[in-house]
Structure formats: structure tokens, C-alpha cells
C-alpha positions in Angstrom: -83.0 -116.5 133.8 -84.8 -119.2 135.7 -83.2 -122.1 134.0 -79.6 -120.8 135.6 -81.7 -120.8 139.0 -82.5 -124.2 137.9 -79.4 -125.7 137.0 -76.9 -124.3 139.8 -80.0 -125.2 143.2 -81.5 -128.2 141.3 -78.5 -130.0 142.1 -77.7 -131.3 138.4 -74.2 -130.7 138.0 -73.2 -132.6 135.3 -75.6 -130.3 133.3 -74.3 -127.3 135.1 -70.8 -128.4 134.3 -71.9 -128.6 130.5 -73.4 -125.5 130.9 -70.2 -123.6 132.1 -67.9 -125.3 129.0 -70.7 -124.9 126.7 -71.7 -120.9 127.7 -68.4 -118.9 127.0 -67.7 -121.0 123.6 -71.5 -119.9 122.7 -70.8 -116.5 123.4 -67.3 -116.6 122.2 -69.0 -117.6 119.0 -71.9 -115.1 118.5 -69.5 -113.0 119.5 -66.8 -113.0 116.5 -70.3 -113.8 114.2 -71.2 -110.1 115.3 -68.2 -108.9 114.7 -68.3 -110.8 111.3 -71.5 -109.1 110.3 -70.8 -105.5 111.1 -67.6 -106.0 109.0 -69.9 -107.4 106.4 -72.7 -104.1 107.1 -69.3 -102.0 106.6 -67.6 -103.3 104.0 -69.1 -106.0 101.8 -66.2 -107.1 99.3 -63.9 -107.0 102.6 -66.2 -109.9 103.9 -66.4 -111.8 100.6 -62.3 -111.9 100.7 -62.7 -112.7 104.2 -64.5 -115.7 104.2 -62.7 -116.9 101.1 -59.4 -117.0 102.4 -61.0 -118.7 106.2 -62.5 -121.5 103.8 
């Protein structure tokens, strides 16, 4: 956690700014990937379908 202390009291806010865009889209993505790999845990030939029809 230091490196959010860091970032907000260092005064670098264009990294800070990056940060903030760059955290929810991270999370957003690890996220649905979670969600992808319990599916796949569950249910193996419903992820194969899956990803066939998203590529």
C-alpha cells in the first residue's frame, strides 16, 4: 500500500491521474477473468463455446 501513499502526497499527479483510469479497468478486467475461470472450473465445454463465439 505505500506506493498509493506515494502517488496521492508525492505530488505526481499525472501518474496519480493514470493511476485512477488505469485501476478500475485493471480490476474491471481481473474481474470478468475470475469470473471466466470459475465458469471454466464449473463447466469446461461451456467455456470452450464461450470463448469461441467471443473470438
Amino acid at each position: 500500500m505505500a506506493w498509493v501513499w506515494n502517488f496521492f502526497f508525492k505530488g505526481d499527479h499525472k501518474t496519480t491521474l493514470g493511476m485512477m483510469v488505469a485501476f478500475p479497468s485493471v480490476l474491471l478486467f481481473f474481474g470478468s477473468f475470475q469470473i471466466d475461470l470459475f465458469t471454466a472450473l464449473l463447466d469446461p465445454r461451456i467455456k470452450l463455446e464461450y470463448f469461441l463465439r467471443k473470438n
